[in-house]
C-alpha positions as a printed Julia matrix, in Angstrom:
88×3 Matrix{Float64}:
  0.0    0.0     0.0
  2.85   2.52    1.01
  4.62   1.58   -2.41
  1.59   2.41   -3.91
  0.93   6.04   -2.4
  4.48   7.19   -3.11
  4.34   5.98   -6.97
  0.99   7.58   -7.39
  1.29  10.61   -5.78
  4.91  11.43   -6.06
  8.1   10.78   -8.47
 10.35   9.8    -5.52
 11.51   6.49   -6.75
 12.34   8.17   -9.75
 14.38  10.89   -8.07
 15.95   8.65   -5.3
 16.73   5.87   -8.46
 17.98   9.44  -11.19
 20.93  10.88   -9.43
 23.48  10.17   -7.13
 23.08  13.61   -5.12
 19.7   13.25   -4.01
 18.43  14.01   -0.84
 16.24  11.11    0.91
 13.3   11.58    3.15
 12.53   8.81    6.07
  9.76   6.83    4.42
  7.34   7.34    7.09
  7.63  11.28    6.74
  6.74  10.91    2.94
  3.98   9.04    3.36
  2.59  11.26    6.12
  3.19  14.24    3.81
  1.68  12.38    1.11
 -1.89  11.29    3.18
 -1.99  14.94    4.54
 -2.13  16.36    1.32
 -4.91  14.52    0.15
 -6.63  16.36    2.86
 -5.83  20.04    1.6
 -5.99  19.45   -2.19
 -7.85  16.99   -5.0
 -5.46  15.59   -7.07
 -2.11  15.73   -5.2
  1.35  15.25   -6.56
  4.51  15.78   -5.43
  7.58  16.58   -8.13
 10.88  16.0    -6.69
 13.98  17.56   -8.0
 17.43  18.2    -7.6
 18.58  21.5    -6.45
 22.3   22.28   -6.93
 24.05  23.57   -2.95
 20.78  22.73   -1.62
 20.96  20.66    2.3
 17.78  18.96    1.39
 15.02  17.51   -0.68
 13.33  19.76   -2.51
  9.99  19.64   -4.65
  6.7   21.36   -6.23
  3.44  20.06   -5.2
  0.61  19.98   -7.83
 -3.1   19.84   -7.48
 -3.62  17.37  -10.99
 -1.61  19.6   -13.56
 -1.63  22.92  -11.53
  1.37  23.59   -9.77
  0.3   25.03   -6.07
  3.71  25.94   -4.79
  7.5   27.23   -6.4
 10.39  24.86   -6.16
 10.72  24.81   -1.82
 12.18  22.36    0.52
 10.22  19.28    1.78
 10.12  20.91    4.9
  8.56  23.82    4.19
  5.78  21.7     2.23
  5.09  19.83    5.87
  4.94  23.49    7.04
  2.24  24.15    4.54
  0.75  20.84    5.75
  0.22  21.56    9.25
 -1.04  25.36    8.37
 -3.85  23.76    5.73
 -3.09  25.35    2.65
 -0.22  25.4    -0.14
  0.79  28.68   -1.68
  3.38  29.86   -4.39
């Protein structure tokens, strides 16, 4: 089931799998990230990238095909979590 919320909601296996300076996120953390957002938006998804001099993973969370936030760190996408709402 985990597997499954990660590969539908997110391209993590793809980013952890794509580069050798990636920045990994306890799997538990994800997927609580991952459930939350189901709460705030429709059609989450979660588009990891890599971020040259960065000290963590980074990402842009979509509702379906609209992006809902800029390129920001995973943390500050749990911050959005925990306040209810995404913004750019």
């Amino acid at each position: 089931m985990a597997k499954d919320i990660i590969d539908l909601t997110s391209n993590y296996r793809y980013y952890i799998v794509g580069s050798e300076t990636v920045h990994e996120i306890e799997k538990e953390r994800l997927l609580n990230a991952l459930r939350a957002c189901w709460d705030i938006i429709k059609a989450p998804y979660l588009r990891f990238m890599n971020v040259s001099d960065c000290s963590g993973a980074y990402c842009i969370v979509y509702n379906g095909n609209e992006r809902v936030t800029k390129l920001i760190p995973f943390s500050e996408v749990e911050k959005m979590i925990e306040e209810g709402t995404f913004h750019k």
